[in-house]
PDB file of N, CA, C and O in Angstrom, chain B, residues numbered from 101:
ATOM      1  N   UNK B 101     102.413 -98.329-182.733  1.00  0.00           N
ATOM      2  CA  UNK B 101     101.221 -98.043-183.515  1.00  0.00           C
ATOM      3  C   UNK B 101     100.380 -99.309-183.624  1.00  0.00           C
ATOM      4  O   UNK B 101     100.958-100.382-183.796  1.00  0.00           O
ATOM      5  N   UNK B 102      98.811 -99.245-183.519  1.00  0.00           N
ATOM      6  CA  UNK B 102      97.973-100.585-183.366  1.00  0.00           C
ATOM      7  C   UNK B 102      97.826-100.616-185.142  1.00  0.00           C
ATOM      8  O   UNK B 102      97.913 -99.663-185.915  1.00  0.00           O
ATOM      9  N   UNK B 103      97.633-101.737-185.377  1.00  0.00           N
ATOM     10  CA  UNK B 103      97.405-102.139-186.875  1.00  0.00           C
ATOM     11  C   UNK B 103      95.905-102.264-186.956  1.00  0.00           C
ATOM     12  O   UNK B 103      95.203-102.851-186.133  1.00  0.00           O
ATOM     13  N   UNK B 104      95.495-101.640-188.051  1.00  0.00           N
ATOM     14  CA  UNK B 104      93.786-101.441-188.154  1.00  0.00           C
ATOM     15  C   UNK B 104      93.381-102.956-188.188  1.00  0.00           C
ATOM     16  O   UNK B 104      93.832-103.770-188.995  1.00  0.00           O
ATOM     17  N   UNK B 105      92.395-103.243-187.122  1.00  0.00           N
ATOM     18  CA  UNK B 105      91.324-104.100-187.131  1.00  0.00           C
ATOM     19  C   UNK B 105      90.118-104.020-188.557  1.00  0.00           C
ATOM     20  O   UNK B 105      89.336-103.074-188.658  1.00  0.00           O
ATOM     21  N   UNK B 106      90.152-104.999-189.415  1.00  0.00           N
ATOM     22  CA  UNK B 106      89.480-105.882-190.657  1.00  0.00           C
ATOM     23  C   UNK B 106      88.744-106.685-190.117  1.00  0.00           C
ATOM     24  O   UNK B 106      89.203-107.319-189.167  1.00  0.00           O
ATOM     25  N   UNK B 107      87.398-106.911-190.539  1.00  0.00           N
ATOM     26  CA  UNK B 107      86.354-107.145-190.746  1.00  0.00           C
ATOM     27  C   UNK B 107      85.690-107.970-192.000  1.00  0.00           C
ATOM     28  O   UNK B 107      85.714-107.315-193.042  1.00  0.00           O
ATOM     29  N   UNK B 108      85.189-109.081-192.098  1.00  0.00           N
ATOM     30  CA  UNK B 108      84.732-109.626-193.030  1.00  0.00           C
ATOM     31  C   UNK B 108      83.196-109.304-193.095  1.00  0.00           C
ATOM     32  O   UNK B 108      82.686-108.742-192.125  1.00  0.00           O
ATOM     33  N   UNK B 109      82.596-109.561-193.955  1.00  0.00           N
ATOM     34  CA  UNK B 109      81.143-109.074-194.587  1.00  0.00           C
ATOM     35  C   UNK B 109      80.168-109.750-193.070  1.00  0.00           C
ATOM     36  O   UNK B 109      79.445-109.170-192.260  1.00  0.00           O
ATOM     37  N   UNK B 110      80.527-111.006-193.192  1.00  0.00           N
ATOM     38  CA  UNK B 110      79.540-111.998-191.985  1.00  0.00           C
ATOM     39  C   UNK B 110      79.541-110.801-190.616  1.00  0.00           C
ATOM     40  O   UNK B 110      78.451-110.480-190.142  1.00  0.00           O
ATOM     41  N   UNK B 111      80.798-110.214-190.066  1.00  0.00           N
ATOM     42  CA  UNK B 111      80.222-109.364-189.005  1.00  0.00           C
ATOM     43  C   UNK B 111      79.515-107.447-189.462  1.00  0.00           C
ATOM     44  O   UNK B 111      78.772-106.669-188.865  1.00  0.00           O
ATOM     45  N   UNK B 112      80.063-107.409-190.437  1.00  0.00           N
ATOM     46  CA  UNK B 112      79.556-106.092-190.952  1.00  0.00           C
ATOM     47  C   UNK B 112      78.129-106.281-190.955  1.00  0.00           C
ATOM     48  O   UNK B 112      77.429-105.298-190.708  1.00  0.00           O
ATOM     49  N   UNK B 113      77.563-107.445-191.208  1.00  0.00           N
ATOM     50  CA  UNK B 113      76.595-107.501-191.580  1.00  0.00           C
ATOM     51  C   UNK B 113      75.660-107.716-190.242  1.00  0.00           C
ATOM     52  O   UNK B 113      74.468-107.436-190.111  1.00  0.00           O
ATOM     53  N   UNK B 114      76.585-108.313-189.271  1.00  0.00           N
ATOM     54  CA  UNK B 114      75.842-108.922-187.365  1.00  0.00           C
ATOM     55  C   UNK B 114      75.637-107.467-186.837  1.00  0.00           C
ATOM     56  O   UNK B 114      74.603-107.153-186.248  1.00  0.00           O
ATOM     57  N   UNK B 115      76.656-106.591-187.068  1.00  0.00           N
ATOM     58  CA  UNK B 115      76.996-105.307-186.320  1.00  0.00           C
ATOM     59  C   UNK B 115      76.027-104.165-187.297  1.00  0.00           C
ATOM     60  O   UNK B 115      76.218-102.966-187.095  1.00  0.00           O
ATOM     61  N   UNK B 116      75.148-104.534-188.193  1.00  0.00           N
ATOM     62  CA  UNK B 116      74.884-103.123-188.474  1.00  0.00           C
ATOM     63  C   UNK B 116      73.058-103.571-188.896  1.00  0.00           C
ATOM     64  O   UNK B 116      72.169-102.910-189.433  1.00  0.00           O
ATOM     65  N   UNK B 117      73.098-105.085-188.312  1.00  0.00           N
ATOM     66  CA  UNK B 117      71.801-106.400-188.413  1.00  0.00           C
ATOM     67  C   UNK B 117      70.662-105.719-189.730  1.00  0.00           C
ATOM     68  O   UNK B 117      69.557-105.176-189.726  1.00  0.00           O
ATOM     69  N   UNK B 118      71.542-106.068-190.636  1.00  0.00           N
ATOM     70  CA  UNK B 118      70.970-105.502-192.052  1.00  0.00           C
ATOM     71  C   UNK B 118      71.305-107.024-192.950  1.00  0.00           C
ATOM     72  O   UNK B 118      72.090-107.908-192.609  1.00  0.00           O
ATOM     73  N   UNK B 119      70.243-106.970-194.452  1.00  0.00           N
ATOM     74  CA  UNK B 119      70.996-108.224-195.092  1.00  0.00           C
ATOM     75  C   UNK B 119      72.165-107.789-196.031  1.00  0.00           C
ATOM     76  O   UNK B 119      72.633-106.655-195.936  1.00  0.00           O
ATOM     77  N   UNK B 120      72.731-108.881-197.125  1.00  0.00           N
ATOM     78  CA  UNK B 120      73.735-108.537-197.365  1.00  0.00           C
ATOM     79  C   UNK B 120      73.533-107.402-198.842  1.00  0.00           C
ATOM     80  O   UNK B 120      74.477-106.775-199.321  1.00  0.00           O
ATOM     81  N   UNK B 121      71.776-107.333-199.490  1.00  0.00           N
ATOM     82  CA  UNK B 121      71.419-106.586-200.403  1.00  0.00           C
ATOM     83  C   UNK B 121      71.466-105.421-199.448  1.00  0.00           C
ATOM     84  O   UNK B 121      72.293-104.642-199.923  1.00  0.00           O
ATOM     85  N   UNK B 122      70.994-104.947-198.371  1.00  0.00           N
ATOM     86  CA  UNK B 122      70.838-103.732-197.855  1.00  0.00           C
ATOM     87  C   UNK B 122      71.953-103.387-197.806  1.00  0.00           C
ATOM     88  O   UNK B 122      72.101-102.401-198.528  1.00  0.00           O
ATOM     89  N   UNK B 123      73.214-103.801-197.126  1.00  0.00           N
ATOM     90  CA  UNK B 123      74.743-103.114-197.442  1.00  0.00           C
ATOM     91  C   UNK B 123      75.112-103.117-198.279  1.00  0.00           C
ATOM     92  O   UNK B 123      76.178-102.501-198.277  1.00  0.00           O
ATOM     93  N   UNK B 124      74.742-103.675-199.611  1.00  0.00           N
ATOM     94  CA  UNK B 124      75.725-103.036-200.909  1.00  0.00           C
ATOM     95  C   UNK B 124      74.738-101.970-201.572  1.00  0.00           C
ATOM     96  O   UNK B 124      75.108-101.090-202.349  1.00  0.00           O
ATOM     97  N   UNK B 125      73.320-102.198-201.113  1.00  0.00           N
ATOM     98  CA  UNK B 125      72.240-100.515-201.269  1.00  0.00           C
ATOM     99  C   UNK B 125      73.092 -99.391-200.644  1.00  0.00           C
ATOM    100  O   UNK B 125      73.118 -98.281-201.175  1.00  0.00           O
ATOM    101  N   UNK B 126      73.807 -99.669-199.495  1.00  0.00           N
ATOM    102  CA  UNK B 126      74.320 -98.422-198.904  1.00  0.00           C
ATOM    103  C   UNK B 126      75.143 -98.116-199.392  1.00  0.00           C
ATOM    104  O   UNK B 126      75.388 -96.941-199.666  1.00  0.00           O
ATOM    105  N   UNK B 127      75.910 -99.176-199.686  1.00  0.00           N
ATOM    106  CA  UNK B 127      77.251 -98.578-200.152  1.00  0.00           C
ATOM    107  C   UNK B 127      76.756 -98.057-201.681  1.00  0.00           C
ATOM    108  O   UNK B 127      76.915 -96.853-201.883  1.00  0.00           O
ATOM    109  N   UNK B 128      76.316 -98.656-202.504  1.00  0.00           N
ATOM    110  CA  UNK B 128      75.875 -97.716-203.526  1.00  0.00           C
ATOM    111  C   UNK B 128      75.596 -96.318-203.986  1.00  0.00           C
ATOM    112  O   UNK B 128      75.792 -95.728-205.048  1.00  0.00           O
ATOM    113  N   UNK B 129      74.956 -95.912-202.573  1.00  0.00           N
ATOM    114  CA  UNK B 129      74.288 -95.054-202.374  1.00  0.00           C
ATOM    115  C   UNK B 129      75.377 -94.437-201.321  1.00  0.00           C
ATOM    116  O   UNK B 129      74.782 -93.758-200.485  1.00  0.00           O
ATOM    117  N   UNK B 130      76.445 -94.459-201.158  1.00  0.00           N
ATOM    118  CA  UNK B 130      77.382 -94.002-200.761  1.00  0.00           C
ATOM    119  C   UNK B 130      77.053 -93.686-199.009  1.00  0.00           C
ATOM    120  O   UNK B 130      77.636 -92.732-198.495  1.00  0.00           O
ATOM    121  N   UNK B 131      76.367 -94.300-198.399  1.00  0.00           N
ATOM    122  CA  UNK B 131      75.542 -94.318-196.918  1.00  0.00           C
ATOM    123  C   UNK B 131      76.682 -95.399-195.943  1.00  0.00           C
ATOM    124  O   UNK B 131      76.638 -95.473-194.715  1.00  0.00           O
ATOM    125  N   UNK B 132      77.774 -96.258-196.931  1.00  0.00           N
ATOM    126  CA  UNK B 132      78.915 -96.810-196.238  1.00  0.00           C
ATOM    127  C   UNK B 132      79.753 -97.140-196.994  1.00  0.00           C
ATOM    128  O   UNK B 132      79.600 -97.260-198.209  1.00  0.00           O
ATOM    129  N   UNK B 133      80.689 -97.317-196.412  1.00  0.00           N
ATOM    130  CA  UNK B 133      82.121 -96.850-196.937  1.00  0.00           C
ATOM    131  C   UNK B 133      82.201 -98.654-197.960  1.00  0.00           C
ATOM    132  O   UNK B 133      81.453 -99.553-197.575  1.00  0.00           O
ATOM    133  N   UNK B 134      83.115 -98.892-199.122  1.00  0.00           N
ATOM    134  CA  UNK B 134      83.172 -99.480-200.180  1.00  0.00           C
ATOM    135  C   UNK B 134      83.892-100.388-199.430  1.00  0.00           C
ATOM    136  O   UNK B 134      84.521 -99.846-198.521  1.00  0.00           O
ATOM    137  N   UNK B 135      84.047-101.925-199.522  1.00  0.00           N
ATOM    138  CA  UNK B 135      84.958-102.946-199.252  1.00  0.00           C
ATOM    139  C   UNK B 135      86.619-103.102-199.334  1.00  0.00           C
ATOM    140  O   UNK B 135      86.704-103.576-200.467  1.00  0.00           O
ATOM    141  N   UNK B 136      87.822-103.015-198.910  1.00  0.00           N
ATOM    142  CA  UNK B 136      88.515-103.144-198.913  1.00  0.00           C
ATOM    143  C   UNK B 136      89.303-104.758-199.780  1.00  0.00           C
ATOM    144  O   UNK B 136      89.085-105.880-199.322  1.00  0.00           O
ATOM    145  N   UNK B 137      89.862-104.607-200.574  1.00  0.00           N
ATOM    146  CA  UNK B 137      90.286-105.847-201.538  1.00  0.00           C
ATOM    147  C   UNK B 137      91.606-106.509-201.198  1.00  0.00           C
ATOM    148  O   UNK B 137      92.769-106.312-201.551  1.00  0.00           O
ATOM    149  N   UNK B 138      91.009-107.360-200.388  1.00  0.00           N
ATOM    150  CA  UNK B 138      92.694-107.674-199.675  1.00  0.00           C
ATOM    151  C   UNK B 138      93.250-109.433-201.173  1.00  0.00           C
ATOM    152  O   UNK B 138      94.368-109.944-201.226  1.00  0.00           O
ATOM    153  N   UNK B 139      92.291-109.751-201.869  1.00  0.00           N
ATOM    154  CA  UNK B 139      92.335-110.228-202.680  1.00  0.00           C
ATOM    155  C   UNK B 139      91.362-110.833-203.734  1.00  0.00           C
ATOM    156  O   UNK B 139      90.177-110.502-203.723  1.00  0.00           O
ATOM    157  N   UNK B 140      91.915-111.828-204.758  1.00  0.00           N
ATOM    158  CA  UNK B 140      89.979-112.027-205.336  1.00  0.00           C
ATOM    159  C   UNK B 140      89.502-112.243-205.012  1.00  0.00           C
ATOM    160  O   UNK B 140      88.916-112.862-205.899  1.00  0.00           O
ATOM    161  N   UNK B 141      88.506-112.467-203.503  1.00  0.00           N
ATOM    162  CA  UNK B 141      87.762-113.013-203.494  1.00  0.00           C
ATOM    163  C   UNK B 141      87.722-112.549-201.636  1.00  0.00           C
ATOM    164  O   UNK B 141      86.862-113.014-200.887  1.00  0.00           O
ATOM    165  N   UNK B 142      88.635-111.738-201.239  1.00  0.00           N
ATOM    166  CA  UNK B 142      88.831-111.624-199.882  1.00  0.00           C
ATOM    167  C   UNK B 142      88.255-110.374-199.826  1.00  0.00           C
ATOM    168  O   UNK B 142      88.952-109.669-200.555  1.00  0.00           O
ATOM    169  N   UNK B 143      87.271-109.645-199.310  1.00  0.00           N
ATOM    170  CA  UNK B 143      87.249-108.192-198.980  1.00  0.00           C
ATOM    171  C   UNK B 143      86.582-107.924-197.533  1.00  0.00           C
ATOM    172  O   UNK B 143      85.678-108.596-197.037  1.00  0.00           O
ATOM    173  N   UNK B 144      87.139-106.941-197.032  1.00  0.00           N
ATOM    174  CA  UNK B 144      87.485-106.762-195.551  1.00  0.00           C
ATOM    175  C   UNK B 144      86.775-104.986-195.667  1.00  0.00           C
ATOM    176  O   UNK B 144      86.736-104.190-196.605  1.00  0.00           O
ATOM    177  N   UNK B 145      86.373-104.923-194.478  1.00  0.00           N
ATOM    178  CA  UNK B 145      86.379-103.122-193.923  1.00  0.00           C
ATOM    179  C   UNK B 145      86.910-102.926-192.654  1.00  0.00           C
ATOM    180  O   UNK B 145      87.107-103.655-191.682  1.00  0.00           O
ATOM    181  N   UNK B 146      87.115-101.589-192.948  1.00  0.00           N
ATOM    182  CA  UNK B 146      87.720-101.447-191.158  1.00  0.00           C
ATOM    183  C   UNK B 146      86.694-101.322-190.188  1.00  0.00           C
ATOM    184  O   UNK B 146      85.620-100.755-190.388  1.00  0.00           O
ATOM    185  N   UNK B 147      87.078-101.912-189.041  1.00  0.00           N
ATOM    186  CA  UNK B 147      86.013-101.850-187.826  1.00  0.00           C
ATOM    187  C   UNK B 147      85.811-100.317-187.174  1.00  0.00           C
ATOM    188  O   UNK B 147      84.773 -99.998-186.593  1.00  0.00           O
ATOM    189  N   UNK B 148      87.252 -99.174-187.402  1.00  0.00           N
ATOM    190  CA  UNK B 148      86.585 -98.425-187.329  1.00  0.00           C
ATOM    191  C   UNK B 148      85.925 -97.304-187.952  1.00  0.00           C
ATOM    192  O   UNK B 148      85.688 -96.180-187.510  1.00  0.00           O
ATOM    193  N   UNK B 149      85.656 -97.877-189.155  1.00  0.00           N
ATOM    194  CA  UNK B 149      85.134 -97.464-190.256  1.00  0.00           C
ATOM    195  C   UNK B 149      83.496 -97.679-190.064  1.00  0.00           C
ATOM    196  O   UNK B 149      82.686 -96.801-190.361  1.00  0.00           O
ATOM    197  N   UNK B 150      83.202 -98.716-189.634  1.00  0.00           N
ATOM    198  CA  UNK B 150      82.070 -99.253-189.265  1.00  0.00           C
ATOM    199  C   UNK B 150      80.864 -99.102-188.550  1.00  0.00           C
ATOM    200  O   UNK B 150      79.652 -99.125-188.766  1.00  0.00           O
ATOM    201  N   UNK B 151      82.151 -98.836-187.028  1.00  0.00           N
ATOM    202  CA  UNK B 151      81.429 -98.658-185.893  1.00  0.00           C
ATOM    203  C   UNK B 151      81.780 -96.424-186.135  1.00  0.00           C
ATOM    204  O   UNK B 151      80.871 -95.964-185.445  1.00  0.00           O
ATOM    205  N   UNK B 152      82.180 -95.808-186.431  1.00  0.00           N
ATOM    206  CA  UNK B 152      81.786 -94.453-187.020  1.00  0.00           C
ATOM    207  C   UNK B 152      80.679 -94.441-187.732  1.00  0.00           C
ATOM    208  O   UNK B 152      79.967 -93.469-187.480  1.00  0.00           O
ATOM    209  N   UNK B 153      80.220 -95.260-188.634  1.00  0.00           N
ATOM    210  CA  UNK B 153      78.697 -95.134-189.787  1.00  0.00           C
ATOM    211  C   UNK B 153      77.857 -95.448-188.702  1.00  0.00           C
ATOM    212  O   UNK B 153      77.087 -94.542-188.383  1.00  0.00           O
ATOM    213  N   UNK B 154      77.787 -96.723-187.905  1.00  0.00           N
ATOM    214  CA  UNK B 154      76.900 -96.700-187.417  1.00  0.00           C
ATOM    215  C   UNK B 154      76.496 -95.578-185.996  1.00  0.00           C
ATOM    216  O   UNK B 154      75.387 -95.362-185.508  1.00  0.00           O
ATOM    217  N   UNK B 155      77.496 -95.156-185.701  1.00  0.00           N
ATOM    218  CA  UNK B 155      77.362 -93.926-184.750  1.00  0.00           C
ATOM    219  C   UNK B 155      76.191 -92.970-184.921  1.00  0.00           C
ATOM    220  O   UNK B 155      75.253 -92.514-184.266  1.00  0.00           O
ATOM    221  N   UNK B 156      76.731 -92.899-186.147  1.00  0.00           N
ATOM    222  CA  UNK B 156      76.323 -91.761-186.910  1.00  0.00           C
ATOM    223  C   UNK B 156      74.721 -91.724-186.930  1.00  0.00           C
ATOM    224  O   UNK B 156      73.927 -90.852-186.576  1.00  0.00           O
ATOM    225  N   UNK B 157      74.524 -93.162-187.549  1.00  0.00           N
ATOM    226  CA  UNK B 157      72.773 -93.800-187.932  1.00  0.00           C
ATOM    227  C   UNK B 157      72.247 -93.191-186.596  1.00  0.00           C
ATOM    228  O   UNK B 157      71.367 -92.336-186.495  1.00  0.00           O
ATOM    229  N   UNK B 158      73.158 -93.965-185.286  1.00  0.00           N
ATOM    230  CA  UNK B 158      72.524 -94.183-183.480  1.00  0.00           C
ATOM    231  C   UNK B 158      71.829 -92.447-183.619  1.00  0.00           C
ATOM    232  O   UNK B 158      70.641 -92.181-183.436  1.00  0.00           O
ATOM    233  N   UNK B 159      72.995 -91.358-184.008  1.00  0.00           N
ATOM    234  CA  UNK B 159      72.539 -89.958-183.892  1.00  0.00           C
ATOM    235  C   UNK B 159      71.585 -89.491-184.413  1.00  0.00           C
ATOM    236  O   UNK B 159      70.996 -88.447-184.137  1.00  0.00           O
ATOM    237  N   UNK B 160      71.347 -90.364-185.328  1.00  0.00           N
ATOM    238  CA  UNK B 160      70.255 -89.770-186.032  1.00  0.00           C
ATOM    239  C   UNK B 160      70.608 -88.620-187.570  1.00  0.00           C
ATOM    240  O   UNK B 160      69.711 -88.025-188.168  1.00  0.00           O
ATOM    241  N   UNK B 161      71.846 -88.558-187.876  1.00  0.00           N
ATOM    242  CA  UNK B 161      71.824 -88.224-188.960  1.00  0.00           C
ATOM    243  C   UNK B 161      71.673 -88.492-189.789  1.00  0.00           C
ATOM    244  O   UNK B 161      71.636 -89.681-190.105  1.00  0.00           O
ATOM    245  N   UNK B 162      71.432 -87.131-190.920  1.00  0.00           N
ATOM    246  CA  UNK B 162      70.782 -87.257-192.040  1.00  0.00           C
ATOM    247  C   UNK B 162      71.734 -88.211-193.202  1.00  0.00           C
ATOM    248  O   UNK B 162      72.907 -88.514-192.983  1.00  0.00           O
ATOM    249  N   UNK B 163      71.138 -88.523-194.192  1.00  0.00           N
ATOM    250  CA  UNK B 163      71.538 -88.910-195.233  1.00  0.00           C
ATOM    251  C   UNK B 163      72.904 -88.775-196.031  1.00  0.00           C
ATOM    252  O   UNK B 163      73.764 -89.494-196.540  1.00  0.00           O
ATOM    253  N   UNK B 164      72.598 -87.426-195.841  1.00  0.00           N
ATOM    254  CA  UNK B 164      73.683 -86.592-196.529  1.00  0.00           C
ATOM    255  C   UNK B 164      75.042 -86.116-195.379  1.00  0.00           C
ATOM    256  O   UNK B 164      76.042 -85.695-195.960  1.00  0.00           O
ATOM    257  N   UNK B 165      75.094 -86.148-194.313  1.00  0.00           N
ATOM    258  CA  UNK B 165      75.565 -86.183-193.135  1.00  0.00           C
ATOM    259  C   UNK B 165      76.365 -87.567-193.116  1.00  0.00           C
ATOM    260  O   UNK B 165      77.547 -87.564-192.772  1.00  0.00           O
ATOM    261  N   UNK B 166      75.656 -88.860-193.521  1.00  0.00           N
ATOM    262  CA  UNK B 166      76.423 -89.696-193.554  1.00  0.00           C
ATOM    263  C   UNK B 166      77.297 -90.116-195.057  1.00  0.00           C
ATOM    264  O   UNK B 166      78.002 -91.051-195.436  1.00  0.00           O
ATOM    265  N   UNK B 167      76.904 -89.139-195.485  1.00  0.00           N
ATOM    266  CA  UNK B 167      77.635 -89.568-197.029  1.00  0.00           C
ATOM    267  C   UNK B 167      79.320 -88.977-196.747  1.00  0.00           C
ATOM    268  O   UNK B 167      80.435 -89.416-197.030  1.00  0.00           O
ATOM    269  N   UNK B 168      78.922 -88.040-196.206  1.00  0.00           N
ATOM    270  CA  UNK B 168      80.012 -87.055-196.169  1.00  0.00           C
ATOM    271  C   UNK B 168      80.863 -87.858-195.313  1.00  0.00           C
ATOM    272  O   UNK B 168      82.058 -88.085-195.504  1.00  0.00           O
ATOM    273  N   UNK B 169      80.110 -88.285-194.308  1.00  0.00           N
ATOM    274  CA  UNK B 169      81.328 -88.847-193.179  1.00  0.00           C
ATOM    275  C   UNK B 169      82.005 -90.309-193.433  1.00  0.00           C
ATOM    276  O   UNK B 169      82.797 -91.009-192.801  1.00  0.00           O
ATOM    277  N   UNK B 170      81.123 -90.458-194.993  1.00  0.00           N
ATOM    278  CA  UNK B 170      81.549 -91.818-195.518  1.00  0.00           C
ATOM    279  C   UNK B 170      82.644 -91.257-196.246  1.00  0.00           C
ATOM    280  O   UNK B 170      83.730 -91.714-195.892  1.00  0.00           O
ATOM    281  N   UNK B 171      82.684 -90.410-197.150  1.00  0.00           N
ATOM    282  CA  UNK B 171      83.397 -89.798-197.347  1.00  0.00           C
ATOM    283  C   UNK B 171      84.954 -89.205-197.503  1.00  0.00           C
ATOM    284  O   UNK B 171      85.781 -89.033-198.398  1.00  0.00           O
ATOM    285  N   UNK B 172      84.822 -88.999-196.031  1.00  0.00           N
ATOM    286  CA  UNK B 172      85.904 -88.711-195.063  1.00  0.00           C
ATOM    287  C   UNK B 172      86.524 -89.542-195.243  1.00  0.00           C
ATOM    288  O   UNK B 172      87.501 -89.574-195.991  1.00  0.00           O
ATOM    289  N   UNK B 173      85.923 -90.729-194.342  1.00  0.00           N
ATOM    290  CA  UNK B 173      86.536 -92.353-194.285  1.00  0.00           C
ATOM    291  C   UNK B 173      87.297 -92.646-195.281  1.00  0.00           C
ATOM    292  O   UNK B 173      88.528 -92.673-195.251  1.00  0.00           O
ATOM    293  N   UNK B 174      86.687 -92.847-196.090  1.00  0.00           N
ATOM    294  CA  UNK B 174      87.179 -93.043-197.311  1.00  0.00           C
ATOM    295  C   UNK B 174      88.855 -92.597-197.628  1.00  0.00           C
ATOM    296  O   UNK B 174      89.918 -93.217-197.668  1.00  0.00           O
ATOM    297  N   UNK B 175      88.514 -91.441-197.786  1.00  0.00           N
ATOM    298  CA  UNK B 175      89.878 -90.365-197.727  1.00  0.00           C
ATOM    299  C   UNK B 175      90.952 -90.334-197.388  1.00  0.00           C
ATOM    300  O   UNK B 175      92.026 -90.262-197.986  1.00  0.00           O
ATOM    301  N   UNK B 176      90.433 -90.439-195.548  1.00  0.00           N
ATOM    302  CA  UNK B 176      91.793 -91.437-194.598  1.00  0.00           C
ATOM    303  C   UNK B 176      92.458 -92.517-194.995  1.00  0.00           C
ATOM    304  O   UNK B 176      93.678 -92.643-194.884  1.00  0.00           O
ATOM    305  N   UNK B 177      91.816 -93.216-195.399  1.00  0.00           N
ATOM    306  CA  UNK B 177      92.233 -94.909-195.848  1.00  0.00           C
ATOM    307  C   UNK B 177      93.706 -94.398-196.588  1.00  0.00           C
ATOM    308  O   UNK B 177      94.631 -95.201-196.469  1.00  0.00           O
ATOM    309  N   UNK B 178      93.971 -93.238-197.276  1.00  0.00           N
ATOM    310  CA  UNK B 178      95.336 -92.428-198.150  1.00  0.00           C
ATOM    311  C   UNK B 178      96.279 -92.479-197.191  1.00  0.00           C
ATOM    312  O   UNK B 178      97.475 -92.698-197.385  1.00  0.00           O
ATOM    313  N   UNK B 179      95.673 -92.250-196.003  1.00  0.00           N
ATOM    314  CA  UNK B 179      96.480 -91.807-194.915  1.00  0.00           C
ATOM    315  C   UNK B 179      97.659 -92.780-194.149  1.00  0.00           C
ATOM    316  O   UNK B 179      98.747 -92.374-193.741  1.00  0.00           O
ATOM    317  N   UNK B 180      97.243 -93.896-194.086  1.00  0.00           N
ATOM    318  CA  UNK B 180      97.720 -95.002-193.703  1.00  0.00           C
ATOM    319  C   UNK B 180      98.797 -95.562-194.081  1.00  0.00           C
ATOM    320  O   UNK B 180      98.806 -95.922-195.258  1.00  0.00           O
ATOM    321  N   UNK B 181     100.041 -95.824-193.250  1.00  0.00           N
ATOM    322  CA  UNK B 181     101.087 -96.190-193.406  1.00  0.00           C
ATOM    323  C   UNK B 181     101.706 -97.474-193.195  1.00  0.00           C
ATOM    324  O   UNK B 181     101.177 -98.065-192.254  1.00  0.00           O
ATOM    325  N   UNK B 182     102.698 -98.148-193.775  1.00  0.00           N
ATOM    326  CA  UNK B 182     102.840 -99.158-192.893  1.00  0.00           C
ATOM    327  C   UNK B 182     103.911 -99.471-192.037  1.00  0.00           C
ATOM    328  O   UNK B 182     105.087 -99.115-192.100  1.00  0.00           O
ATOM    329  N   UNK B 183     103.420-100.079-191.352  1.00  0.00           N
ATOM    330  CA  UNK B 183     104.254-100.073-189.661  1.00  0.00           C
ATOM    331  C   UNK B 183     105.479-101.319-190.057  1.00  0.00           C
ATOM    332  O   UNK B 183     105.536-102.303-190.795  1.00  0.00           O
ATOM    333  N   UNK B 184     106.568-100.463-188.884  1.00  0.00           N
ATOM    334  CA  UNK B 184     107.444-101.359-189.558  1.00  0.00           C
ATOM    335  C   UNK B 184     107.811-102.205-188.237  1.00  0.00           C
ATOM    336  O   UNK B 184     108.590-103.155-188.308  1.00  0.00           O
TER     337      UNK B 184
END
């Protein structure tokens, strides 16, 4: 099993070429998925958490289309086990 690829803010931010107020607008606004807390001061997302939102934008969906699929994401993250 591959271990999910993490992401710090500096490339979330190269890969989706937004500033760092416009991604926490999204995430607010539930348009991308919430930061992962790997400690105080450490927070990470998954890459393919990432590169799915921005898919999504490339398609052209709606708003609400991406909430949902933020959503989802979200959801999965339950899913995840750890490898031994």
């Amino acid at each position: 099993m591959n271990h999910p690829k993490i992401v710090r803010r500096p490339a979330v931010l190269e890969l989706l070429q937004i500033s760092r107020s416009n991604l926490y607008s999204k995430i607010e606004n539930g348009l991308f998925p919430k930061p992962i807390q790997l400690g105080v001061r450490a927070v990470f997302w998954l890459s393919t958490e990432n590169e799915a939102v921005l898919a999504a934008m490339i398609q052209g969906q709606s708003q609400e289309e991406i909430k949902h699929l933020v959503k989802t994401l979200v959801e999965a993250r339950k899913q995840f086990k750890a490898v031994a």
